[in-house]
C-alpha positions as protocol buffer text, in pm:
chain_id: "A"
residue {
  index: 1
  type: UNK
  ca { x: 0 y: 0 z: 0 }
}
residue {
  index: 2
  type: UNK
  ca { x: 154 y: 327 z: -93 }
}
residue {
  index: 3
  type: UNK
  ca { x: 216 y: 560 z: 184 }
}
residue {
  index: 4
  type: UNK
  ca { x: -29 y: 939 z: 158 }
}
residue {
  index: 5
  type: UNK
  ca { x: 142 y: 1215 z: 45 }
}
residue {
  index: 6
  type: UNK
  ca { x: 219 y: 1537 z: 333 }
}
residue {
  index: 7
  type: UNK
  ca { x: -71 y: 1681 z: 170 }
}
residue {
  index: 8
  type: UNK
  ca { x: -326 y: 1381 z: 150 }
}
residue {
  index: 9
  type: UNK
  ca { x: -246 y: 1357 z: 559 }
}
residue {
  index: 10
  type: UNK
  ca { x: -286 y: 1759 z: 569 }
}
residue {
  index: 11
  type: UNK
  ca { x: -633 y: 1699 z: 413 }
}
residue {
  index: 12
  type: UNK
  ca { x: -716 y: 1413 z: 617 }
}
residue {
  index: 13
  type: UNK
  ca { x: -657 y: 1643 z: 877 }
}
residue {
  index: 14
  type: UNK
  ca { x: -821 y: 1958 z: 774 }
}
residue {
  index: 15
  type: UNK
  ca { x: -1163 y: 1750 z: 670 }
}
residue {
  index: 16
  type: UNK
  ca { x: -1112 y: 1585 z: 1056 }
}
residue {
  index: 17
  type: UNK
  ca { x: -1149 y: 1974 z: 1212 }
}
residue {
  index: 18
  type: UNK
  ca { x: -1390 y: 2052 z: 1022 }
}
residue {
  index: 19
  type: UNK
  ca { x: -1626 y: 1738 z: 1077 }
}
residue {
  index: 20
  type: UNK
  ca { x: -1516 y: 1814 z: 1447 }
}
residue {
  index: 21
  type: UNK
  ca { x: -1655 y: 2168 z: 1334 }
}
residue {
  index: 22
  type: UNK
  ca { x: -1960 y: 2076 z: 1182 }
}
residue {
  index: 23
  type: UNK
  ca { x: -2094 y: 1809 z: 1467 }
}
residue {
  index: 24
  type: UNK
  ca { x: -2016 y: 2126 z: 1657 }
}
residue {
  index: 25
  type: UNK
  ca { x: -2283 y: 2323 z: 1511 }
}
residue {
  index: 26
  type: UNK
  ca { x: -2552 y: 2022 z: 1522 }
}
residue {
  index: 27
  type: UNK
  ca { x: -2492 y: 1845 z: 1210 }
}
residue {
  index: 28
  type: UNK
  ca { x: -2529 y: 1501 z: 1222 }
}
residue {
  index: 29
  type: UNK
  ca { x: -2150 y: 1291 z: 1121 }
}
residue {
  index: 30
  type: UNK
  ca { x: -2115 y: 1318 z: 735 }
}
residue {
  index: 31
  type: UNK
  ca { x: -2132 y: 1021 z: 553 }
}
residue {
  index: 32
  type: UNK
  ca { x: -2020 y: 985 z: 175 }
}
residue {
  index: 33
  type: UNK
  ca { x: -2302 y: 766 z: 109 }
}
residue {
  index: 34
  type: UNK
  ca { x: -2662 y: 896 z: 22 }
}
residue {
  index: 35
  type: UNK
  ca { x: -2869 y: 579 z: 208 }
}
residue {
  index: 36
  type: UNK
  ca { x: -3224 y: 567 z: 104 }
}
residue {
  index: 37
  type: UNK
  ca { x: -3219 y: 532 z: -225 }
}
residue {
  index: 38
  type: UNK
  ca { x: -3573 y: 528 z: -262 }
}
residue {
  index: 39
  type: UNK
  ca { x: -3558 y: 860 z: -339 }
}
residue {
  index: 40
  type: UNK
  ca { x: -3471 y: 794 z: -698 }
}
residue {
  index: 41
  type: UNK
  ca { x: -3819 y: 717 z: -808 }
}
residue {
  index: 42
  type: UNK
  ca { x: -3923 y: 1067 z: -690 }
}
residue {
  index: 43
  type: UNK
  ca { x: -3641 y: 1210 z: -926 }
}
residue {
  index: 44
  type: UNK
  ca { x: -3748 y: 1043 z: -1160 }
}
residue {
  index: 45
  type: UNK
  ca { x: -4151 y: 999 z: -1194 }
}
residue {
  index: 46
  type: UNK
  ca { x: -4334 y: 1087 z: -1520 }
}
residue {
  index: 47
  type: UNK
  ca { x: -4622 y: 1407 z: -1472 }
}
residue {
  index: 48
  type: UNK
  ca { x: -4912 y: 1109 z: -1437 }
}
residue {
  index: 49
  type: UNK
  ca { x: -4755 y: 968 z: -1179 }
}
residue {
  index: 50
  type: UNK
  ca { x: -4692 y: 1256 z: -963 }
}
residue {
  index: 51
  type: UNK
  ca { x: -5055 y: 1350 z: -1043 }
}
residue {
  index: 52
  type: UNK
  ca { x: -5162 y: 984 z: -851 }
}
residue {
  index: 53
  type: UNK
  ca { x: -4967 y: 1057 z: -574 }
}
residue {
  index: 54
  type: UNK
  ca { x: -5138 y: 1053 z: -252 }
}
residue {
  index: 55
  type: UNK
  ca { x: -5095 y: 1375 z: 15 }
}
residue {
  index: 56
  type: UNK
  ca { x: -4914 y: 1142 z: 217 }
}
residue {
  index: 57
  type: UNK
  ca { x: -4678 y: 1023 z: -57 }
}
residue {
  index: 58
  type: UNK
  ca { x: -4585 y: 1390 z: -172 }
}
residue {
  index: 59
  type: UNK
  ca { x: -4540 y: 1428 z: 171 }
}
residue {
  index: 60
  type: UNK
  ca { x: -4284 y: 1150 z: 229 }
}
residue {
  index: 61
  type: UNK
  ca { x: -4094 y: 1270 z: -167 }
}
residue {
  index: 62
  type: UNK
  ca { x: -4042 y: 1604 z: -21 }
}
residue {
  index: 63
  type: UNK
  ca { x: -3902 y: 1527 z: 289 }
}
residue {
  index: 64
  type: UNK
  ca { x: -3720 y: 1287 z: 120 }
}
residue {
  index: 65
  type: UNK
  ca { x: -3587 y: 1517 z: -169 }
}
residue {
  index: 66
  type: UNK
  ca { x: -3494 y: 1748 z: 73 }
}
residue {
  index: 67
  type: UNK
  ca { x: -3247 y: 1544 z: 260 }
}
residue {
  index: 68
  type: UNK
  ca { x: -3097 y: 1423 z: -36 }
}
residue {
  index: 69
  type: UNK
  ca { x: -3035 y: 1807 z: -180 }
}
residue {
  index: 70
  type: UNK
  ca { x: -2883 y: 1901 z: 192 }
}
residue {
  index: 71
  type: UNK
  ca { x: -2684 y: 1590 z: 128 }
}
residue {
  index: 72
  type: UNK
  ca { x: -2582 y: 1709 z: -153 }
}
residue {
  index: 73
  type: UNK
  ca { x: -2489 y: 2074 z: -69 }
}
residue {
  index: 74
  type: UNK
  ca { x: -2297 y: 1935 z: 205 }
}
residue {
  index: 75
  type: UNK
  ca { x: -2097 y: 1745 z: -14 }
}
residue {
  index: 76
  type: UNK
  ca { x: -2052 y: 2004 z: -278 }
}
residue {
  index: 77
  type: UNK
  ca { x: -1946 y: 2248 z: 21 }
}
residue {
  index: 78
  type: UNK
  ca { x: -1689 y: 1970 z: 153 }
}
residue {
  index: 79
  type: UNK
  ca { x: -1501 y: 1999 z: -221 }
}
residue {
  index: 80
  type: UNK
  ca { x: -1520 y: 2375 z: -190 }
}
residue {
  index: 81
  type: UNK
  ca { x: -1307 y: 2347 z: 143 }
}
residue {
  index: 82
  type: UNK
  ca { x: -1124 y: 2157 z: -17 }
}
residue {
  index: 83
  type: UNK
  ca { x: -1038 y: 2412 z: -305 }
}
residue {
  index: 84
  type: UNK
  ca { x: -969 y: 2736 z: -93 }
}
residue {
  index: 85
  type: UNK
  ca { x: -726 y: 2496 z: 125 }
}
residue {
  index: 86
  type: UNK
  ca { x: -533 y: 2364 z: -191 }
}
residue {
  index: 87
  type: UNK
  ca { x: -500 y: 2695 z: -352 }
}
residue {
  index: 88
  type: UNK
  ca { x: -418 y: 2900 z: -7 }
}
residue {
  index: 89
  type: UNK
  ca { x: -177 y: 2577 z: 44 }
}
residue {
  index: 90
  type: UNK
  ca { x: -35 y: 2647 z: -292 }
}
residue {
  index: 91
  type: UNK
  ca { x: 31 y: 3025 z: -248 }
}
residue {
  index: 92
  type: UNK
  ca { x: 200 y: 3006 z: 81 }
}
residue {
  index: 93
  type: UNK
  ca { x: 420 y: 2715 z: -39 }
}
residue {
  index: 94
  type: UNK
  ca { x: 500 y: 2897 z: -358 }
}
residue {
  index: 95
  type: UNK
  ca { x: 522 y: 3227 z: -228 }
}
residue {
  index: 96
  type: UNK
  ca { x: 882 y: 3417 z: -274 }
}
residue {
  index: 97
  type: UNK
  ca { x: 965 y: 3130 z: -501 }
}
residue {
  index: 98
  type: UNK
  ca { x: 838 y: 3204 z: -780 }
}
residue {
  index: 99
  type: UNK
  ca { x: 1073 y: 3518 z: -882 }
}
residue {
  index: 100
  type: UNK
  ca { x: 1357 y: 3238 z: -910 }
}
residue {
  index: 101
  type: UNK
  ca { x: 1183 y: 3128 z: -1244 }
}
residue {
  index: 102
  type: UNK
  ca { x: 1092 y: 3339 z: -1551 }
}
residue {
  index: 103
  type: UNK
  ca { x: 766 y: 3450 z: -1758 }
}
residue {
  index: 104
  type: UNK
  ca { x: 492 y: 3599 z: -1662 }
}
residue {
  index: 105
  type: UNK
  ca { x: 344 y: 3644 z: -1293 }
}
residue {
  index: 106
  type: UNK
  ca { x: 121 y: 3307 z: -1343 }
}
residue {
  index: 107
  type: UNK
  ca { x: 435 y: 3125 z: -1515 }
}
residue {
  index: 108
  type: UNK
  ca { x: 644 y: 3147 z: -1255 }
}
residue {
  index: 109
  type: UNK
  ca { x: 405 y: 3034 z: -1016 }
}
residue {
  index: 110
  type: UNK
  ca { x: 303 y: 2719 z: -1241 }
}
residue {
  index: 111
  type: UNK
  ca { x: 636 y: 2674 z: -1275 }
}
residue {
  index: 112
  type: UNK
  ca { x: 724 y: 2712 z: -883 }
}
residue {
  index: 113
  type: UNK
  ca { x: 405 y: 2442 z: -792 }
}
residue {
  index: 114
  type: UNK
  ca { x: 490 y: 2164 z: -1099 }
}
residue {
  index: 115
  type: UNK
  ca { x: 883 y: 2200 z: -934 }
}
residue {
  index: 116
  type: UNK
  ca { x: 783 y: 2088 z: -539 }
}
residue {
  index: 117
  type: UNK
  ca { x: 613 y: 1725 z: -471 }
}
residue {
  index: 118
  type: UNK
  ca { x: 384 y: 1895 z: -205 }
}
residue {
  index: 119
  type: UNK
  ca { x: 244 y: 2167 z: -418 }
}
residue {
  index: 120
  type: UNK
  ca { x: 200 y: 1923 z: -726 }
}
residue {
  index: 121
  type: UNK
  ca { x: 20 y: 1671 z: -471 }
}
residue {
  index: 122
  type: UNK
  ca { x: -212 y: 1989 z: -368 }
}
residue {
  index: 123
  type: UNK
  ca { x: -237 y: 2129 z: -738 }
}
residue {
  index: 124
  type: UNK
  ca { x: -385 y: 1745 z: -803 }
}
residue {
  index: 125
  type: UNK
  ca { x: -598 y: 1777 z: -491 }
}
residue {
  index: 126
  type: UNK
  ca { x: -715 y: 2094 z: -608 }
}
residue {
  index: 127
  type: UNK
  ca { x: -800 y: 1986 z: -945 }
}
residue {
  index: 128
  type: UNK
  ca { x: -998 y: 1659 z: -839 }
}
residue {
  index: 129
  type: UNK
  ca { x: -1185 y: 1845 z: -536 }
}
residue {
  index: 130
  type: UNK
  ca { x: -1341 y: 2159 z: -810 }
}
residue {
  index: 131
  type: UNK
  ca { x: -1443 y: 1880 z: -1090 }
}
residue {
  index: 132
  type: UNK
  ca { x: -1603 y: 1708 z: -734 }
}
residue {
  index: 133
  type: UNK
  ca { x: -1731 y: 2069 z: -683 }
}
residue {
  index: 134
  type: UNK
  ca { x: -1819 y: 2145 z: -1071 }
}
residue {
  index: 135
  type: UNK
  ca { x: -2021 y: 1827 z: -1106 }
}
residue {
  index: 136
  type: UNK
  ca { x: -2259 y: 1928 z: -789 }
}
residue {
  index: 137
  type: UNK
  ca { x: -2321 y: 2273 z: -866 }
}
residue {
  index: 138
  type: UNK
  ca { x: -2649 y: 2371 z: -913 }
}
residue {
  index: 139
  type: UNK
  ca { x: -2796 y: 2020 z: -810 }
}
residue {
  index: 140
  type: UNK
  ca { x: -2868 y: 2049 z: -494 }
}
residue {
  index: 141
  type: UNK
  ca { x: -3102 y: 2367 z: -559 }
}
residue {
  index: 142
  type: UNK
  ca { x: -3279 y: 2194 z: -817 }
}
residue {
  index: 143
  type: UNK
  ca { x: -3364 y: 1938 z: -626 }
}
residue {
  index: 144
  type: UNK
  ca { x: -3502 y: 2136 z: -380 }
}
residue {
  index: 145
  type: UNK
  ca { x: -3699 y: 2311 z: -640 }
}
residue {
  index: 146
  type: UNK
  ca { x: -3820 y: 1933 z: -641 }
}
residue {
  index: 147
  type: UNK
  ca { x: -3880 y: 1889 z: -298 }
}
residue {
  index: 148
  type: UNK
  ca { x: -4087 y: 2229 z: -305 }
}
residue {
  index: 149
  type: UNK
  ca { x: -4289 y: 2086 z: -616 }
}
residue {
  index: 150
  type: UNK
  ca { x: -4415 y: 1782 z: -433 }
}
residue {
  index: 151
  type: UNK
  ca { x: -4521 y: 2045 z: -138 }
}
residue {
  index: 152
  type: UNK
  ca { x: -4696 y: 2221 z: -316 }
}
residue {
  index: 153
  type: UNK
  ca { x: -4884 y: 1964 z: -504 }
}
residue {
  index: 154
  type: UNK
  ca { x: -4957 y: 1791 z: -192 }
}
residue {
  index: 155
  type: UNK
  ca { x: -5119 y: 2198 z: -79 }
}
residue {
  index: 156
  type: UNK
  ca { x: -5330 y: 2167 z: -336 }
}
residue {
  index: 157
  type: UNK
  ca { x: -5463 y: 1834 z: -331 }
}
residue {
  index: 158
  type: UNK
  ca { x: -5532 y: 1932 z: 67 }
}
residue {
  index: 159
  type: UNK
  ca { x: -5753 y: 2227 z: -67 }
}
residue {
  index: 160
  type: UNK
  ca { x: -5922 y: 2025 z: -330 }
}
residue {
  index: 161
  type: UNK
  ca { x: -6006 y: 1757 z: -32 }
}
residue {
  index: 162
  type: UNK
  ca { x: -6181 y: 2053 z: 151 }
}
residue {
  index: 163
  type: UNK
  ca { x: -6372 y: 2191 z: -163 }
}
């Protein structure tokens, strides 16, 4: 088994204080794993089936559309930490270095990071963390907007039950 890398263990570390960080605040421990996966069906009912939905089932696809988004901005938040720690990683490792090579401003600095072990392992952290990051944006919001579809649906069955 290959020994981590200085900056895989610096990671391990940072995501460690802020788990501590988030449990903290009142967040439950995060888990990689979405575990009720139930909630595809929801994502991916046709309009007459939503339609035959009970007030009790809208109920349940909302609440459980909701957790998965949350899940899902947590995780997309996680690879944003992630990010900001590579790049400020980068910068402070790099800093005063880079004058020693020659091109422009963002040259030398590429050329300062590919020419250190640690800043190449955090330029590759980096990298993998924002396509992690890239890949979630926007989701979690629009399935929310999913969530909030099923609530309201379920509202207006409720009215039509008292008409």
């Amino acid at each position: 088994m290959e020994k981590p890398s200085a900056a895989t263990e610096q990671l391990v570390k940072l995501d460690s204080i802020l788990d501590e960080y988030e449990s903290s605040v009142g967040l439950p421990l995060y888990s990689a794993d979405f575990h009720d996966p139930s909630v595809h069906k929801y994502m991916q009912m046709d309009r007459t089936s939503i339609e035959k939905l009970t007030l009790e089932e809208c109920a349940e696809a909302s609440l459980l559309l909701g957790s998965l988004s949350f899940h899902i901005q947590r995780s997309h938040n996680r690879e944003l930490a992630r990010v900001r720690w590579a790049e400020t990683s980068m910068k402070s490792t790099t800093s005063g270095r880079e004058n020693q090579y020659s091109g422009s401003w963002d040259s030398q600095y590429h050329q300062a990071i590919k020419d250190n072990d640690y800043t190449r392992k955090l330029l590759s952290i980096k990298k993998y963390a924002q396509q992690r990051a890239d890949r979630l944006t926007y989701i979690a919001s629009s399935i929310k907007n999913l969530a909030d579809l099923f609530i309201n649906l379920q509202k207006a069955k409720a009215g039509r039950r008292y008409e």
